[in-house]
C-alpha positions as CSV (number, residue, x, y, z in Angstrom):
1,X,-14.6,-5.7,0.6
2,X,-12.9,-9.1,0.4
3,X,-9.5,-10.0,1.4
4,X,-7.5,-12.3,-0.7
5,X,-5.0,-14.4,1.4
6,X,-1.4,-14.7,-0.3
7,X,1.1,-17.4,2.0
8,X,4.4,-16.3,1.4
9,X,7.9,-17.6,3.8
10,X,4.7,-18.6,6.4
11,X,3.4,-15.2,6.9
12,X,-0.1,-14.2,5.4
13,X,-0.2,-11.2,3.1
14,X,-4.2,-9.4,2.6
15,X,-4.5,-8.5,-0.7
16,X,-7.8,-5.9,-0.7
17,X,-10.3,-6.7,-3.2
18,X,-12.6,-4.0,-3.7
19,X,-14.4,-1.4,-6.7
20,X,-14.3,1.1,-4.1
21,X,-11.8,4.2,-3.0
22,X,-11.3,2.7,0.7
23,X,-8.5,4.6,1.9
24,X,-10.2,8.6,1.7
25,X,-7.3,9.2,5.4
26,X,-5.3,8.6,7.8
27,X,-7.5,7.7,9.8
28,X,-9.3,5.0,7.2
29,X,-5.8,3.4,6.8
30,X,-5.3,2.8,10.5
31,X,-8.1,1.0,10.6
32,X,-7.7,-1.1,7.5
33,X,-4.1,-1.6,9.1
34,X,-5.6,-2.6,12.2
35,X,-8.0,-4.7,11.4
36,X,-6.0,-6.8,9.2
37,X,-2.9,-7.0,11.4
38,X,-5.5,-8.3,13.9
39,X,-6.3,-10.9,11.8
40,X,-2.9,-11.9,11.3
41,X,-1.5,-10.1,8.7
42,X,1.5,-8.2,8.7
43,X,2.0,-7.1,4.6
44,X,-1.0,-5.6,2.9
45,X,-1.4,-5.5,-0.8
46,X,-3.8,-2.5,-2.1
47,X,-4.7,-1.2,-5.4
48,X,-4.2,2.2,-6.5
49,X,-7.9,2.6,-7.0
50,X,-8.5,2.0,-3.0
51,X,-6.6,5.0,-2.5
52,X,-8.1,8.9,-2.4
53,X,-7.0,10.7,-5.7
54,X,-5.8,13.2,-2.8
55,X,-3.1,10.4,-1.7
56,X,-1.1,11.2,-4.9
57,X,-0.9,14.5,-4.8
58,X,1.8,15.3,-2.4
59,X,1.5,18.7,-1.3
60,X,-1.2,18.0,1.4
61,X,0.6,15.4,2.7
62,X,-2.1,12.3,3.2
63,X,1.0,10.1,1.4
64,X,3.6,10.6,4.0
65,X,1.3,10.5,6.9
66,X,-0.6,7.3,5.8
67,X,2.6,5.3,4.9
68,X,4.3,6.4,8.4
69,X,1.2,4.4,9.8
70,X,2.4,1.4,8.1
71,X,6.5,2.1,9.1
72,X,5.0,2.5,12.5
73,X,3.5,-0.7,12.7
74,X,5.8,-2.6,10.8
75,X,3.4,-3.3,8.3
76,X,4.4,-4.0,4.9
77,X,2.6,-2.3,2.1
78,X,2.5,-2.8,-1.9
79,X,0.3,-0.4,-3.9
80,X,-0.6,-2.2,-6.9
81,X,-1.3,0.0,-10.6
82,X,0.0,2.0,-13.3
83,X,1.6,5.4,-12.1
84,X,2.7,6.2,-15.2
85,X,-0.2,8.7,-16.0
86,X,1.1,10.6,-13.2
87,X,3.2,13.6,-14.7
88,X,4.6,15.2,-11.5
89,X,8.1,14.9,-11.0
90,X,7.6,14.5,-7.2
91,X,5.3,11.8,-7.0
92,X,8.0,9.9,-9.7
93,X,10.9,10.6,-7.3
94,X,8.5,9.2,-4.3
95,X,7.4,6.2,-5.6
96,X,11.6,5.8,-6.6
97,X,12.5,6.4,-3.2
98,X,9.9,4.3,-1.6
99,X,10.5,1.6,-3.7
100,X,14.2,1.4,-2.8
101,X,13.5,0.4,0.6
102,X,11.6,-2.3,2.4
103,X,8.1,-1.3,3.8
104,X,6.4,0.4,0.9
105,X,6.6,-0.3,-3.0
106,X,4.6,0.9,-5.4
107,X,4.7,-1.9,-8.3
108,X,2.8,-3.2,-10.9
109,X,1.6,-6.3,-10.6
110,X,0.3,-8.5,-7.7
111,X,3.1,-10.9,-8.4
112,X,5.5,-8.5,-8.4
113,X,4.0,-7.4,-5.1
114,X,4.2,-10.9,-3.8
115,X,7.7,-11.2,-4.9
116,X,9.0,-8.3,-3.3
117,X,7.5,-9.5,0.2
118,X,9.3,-12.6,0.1
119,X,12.5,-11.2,-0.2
């Protein structure tokens, strides 16, 4: 796993670079999120492909409890990828709701994700 560093308004954003699912729980994301917050970052940037197929499907609840670790820690997060194969309604209107506010986005493009963080 590498992290690519992304300046934005003089904070660092980690953008994860990796062929590998690296987010399979909770626990997995608290410790990416620790880590990297201990290294200075406070907004994260992963791709949809670091992410357990189980994180989309929202009846056992790994979404919600994963991005409460980030709201917890103030911790900004951008999930980079297409969610358009995704068919279920529910994971639409999530991804629309989180997207509205400030601590989670689903986007994309990197960019897109950077953009978002500097606002």
């Amino acid at each position: 796993m590498k992290i690519r560093t992304h300046a934005i308004n003089e904070r660092n954003a980690a953008e994860i670079i990796t062929d590998e699912i690296i987010v399979h729980s909770a626990e997995d994301a608290l410790d990416l999120l620790g880590n990297l917050y201990y290294q200075g970052f406070d907004k994260i940037i992963l791709h949809e492909q670091h992410l357990s197929p189980e994180f989309f499907d929202l009846r056992n609840g790994m979404a919600g409890e994963i991005l409460q670790k980030f709201s917890n820690y103030r911790v900004q997060l951008a999930v980079v990828g297409d969610f358009s194969k995704y068919t279920c309604k529910s994971i639409h209107d999530f991804i629309y709701e989180s997207n509205k506010g400030s601590q989670v986005a689903f986007l994309p493009s990197v960019a897109e994700a950077l953009d978002k963080f500097s606002q």
